[in-house]
N, C-alpha and C positions, 0 to 999 in steps of 0.2 A: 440519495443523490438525485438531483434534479438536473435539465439537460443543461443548467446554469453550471453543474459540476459542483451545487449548494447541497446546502441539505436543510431541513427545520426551517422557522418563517425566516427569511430572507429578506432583510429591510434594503431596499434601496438594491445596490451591489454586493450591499455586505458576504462573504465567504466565512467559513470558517473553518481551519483545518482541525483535526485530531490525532491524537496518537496512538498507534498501535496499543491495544486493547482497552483503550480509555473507557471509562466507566460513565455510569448517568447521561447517557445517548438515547436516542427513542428508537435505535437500532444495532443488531452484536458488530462488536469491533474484533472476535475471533471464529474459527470457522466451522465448529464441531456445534452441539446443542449446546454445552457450557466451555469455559473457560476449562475446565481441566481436561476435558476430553478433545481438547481442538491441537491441532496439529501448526494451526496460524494465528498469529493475531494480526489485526487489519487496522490502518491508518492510512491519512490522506494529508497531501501538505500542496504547496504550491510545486509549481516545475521552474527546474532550475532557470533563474533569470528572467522572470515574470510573476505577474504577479496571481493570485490563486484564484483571481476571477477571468484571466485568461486562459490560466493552465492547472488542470487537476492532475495530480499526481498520489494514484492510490494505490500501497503496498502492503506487503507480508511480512510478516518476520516469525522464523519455524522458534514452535518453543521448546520442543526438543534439544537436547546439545548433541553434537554430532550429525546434524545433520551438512549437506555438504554446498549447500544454498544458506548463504547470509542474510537477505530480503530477495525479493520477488516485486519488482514495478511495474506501473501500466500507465502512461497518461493520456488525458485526453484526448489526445493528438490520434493516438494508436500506437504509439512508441513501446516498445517493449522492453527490458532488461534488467539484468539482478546484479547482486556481488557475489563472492562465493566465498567461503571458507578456505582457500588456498593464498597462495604466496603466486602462482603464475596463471593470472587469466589468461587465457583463447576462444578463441572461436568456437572450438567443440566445448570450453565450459557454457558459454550461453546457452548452445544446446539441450545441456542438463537442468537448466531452470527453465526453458520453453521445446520442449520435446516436439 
């Protein structure tokens, strides 16, 4: 990532997002040394309602089942928030995915 929120040659304003653990990158899309040993895979897309050369939106998704955090976000901004694996979000569940 660039502070353009790009990544790789970047023509003009061009962006490009990816997907959680996409393959053939010049960088890992999961967070261990390989894919089987990573506990995340990583992807980035635009932020909601804009478009991906104003707003980078880069997340997690555990590859584990059972764990109790659905994705993991961050965007450019500073914004911070997840989904969870439950039926009733709150306030203490954001907690559990930014301790």
């Amino acid at each position: 990532m660039t502070q353009t929120g790009c990544y790789g040659q970047v023509v003009g304003t061009t962006c490009t997002a990816f997907a959680a653990g996409a393959a053939g990158l010049p960088f890992k899309t999961f967070s261990g040394s390989n894919l089987a040993s990573s506990a995340y895979t990583l992807g980035a897309r635009a932020c909601t309602g804009v478009t991906l050369a104003n707003c980078v939106q880069v997340f997690a998704t555990p590859v584990q089942t059972g764990d109790p955090v659905g994705e993991l976000n961050l965007t450019s901004a500073g914004q911070r928030n997840c989904t969870l694996n439950t039926t009733t979000p709150t306030a203490a569940n954001l907690r559990t995915c930014w301790p």
